[in-house]
N, C-alpha and C positions, 0 to 999 in steps of 0.2 A: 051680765057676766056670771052669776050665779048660777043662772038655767045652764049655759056651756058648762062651765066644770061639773055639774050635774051629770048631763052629758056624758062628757068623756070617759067619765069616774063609771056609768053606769055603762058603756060600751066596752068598758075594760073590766067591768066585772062579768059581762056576760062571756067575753071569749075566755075568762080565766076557768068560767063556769064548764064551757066548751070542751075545755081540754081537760078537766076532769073527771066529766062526763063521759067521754070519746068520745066524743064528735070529732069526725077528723078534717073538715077542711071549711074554709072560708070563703067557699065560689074562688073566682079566680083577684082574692084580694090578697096580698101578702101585707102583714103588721110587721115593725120596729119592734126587737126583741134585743133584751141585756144579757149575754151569756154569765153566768155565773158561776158554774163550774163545768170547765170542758173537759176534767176526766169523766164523763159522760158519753164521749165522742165515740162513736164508733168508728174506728180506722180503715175498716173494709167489709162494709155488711154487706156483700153479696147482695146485695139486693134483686140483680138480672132473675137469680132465682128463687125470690120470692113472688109467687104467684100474685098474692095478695096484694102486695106493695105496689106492686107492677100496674095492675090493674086501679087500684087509689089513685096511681098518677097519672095513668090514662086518662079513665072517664074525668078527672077535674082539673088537668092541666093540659091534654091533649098528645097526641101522640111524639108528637116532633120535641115540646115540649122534655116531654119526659126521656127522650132519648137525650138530650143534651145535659140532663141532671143525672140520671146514670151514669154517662160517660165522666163526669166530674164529681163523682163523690165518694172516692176511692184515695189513700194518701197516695199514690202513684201519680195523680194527674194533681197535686200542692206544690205550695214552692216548698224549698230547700228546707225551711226552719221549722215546717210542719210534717213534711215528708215521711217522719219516721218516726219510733216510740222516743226513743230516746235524745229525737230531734225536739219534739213536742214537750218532752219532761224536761228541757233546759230554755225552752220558750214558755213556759206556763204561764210565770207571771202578765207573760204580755197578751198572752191568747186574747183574754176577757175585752181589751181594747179594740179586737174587728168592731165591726158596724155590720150586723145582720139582720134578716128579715124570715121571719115566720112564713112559711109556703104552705103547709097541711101537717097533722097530726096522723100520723100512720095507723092501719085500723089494729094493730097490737098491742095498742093502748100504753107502751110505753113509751114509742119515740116521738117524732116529728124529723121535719125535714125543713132545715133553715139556708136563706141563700144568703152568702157570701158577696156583694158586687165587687169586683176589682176599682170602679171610678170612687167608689167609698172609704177605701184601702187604701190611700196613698198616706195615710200619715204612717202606718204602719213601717217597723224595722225594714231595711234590705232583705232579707232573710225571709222575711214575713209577706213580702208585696207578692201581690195576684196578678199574675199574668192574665189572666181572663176569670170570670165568674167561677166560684166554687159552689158546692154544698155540700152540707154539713147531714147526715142522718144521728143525732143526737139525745140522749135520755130527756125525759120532759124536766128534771130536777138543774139540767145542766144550762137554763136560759129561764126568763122569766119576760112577759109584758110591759113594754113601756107603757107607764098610766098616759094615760089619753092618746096614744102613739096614733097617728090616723093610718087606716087601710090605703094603699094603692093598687093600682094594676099587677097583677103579674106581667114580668115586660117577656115582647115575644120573642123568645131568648133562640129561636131558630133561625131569626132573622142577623143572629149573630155571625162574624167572616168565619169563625171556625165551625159552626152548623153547616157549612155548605160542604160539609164531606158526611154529613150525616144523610143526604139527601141522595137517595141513588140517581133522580135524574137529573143530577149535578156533575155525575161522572162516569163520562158517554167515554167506551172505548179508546179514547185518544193520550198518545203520551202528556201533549200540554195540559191537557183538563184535568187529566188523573195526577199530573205534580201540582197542580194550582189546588189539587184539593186537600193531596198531602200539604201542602204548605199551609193551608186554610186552618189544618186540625192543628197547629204546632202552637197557640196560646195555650191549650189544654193537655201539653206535650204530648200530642197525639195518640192521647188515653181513648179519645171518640173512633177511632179507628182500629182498635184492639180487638181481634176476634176470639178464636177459641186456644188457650196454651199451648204451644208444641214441646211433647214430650221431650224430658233428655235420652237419649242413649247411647249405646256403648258403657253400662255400668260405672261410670264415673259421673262426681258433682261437678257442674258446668257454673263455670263463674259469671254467667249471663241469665236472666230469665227471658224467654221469647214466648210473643204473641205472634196466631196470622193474622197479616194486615187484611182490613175491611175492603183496600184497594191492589190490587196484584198490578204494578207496573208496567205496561204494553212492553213485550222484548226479556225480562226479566226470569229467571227460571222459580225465582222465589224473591216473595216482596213479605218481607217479618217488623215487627216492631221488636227493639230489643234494649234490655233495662241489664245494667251490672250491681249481681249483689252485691258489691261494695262499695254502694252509694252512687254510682257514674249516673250521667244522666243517659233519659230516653228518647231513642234514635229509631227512625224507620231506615230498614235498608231496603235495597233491592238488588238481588246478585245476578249477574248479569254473567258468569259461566265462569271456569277454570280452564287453564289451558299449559301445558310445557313448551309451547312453542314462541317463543320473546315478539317475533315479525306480529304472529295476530292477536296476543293483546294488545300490544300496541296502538294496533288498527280498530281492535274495540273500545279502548280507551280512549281516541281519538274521535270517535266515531257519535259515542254516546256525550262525550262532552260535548260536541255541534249541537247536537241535538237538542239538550240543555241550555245553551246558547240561545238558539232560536226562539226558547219560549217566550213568550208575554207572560210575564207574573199579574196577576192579577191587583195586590197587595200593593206592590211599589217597585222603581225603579232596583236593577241589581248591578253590580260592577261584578266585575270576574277577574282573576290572578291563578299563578302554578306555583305549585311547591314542588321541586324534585330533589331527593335523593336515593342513597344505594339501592334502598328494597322501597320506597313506595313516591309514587308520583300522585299528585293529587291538583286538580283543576276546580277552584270552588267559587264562591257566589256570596257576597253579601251587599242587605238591601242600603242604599245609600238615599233614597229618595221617598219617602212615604208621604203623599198631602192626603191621606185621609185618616183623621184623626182615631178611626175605629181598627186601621191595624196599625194602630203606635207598637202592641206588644210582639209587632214582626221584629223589630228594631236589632234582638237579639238570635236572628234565622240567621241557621249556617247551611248551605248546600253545596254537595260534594260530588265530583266524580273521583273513584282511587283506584289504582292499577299500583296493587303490592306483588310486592316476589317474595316467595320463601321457597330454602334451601330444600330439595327432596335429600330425606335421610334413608330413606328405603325406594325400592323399584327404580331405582339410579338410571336406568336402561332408559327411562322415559324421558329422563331431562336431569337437568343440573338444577334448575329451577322450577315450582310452579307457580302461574302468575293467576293474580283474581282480579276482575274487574266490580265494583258495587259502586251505585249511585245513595248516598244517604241522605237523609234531613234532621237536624239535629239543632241542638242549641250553643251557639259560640264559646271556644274556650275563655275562662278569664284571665 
């Protein structure tokens, strides 16, 4: 019994030794780590463009790997009660209670890169719970080693339901495949599918932030991901055109809701209903059937087709109305 806590005692000294040193990674073993202070956190280190960082995650965790940890370590793709500064500074006290694991010590010799697991995270607040895997890019003073904590695997987190939009030949030109994969990315609220910002314009602040989606929609004139700066959550659209004519949106509306109809979700069973009133019809999807334990966190997928009208106030000549049609993916109201 004495040799083992020797042992563990001398294992835990050497990785402590590790990280003081730089040394930044542990082959592909991740350690049990006690957060200690997570004003530490970095909330959005840009990491895509760090050349450096990029490459650390490469060569020791693998390509697929690291694109699933980029897409998720940003407060944009946390739940609610972490989401935001001032989300985070009224959760504090509870931060230190996740359950996390040590991945590599970044080679800038201050941070490290800690995982988050969601199956870990259940005793966590409402607020707090992980819809799928996070991480953390965090200062080294903000966690510390569990004495004798043992190494395990890095798990192959690309083999995850919401990796399969990270994988381009996953999604072959087809309407079905390309919404099964939007569907795929929505544990990590479809942060994994965020491409390059699109600009505002027309000199005005836009009460939206928009991403282009990593997938363009077969039929769609524009497929965005799009987040409201006043907290809303994030939704992929795809806009499927504008029109003054009532007969053919209608018939687009109608048209793309089949279509949506006919998919096989991959995920699990979906039921379908209409909402209609004055200015917006909407045909949408929720999943009632899930037997695979691994998209439990589809539970709260909403999918939509909407066919809105709004009043034209100028060029009257056109129409009384113009109607838009957009297919979204999103998370349920509560």
């Amino acid at each position: 019994m004495f040799r083992i806590m020797m042992s563990e005692c001398f294992r835990t000294m050497l990785l402590a030794a590790g990280l003081a040193a730089g040394c930044c990674l542990y082959g592909q073993q991740m350690y049990p780590v006690r957060l200690t202070n997570t004003g530490e956190l970095y909330s959005t280190p840009r990491l895509r463009s760090n050349a450096e960082a990029v490459a650390a995650l490469r060569d020791h965790l693998g390509p697929a790997r690291t694109e699933v940890i980029l897409s998720r370590i940003e407060e944009d793709s946390w739940p609610e009660g972490i989401a935001t500064l001032d989300a985070r500074n009224t959760s504090r006290p509870l931060l230190q209670d996740y359950h996390a694991w040590l991945l590599l010590k970044l080679p800038d010799g201050y941070s490290a890169i800690l995982m988050l697991p969601a199956a870990e995270n259940r005793h966590m607040p409402e607020s707090l719970q992980l819809t799928g895997d996070i991480f953390w890019n965090i200062g080294l003073s903000g966690f510390s080693l569990i004495p004798g904590g043992a190494g395990v695997p890095v798990p192959a987190l690309a083999d995850s339901p919401q990796a399969a939009a990270l994988r381009t030949d996953a999604v072959p030109g087809t309407f079905e495949s390309q919404l099964n994969a939007i569907v795929a990315a929505f544990p990590d609220r479809f942060s994994s599918l965020k491409g390059d910002t699109i600009p505002q314009t027309g000199g005005f602040v836009s009460l939206s932030q928009e991403w282009e989606s990593r997938i363009q929609v077969e039929g769609s004139k524009q497929t965005y991901i799009s987040r409201s700066r006043l907290g809303g959550r994030q939704v992929v659209v795809a806009d499927f055109g504008q029109t003054y004519d009532a007969a053919e949106a209608e018939r687009w509306y109608r048209q793309l809701a089949e279509r949506v109809n006919q998919v096989s979700f991959d995920c699990c069973g979906m039921v379908y209903d209409e909402s209609v009133s004055d200015y917006l019809s909407v045909t949408y999807w929720l999943p009632f059937q899930i037997p695979d334990p691994r998209y439990a966190a589809m539970e709260r997928l909403l999918v939509e087709v909407q066919l809105s009208r709004v009043p034209v106030i100028v060029e009257r000549e056109k129409g009384e109305y113009q109607y838009s049609v957009v297919l979204r993916a999103g998370e349920q109201p509560d």
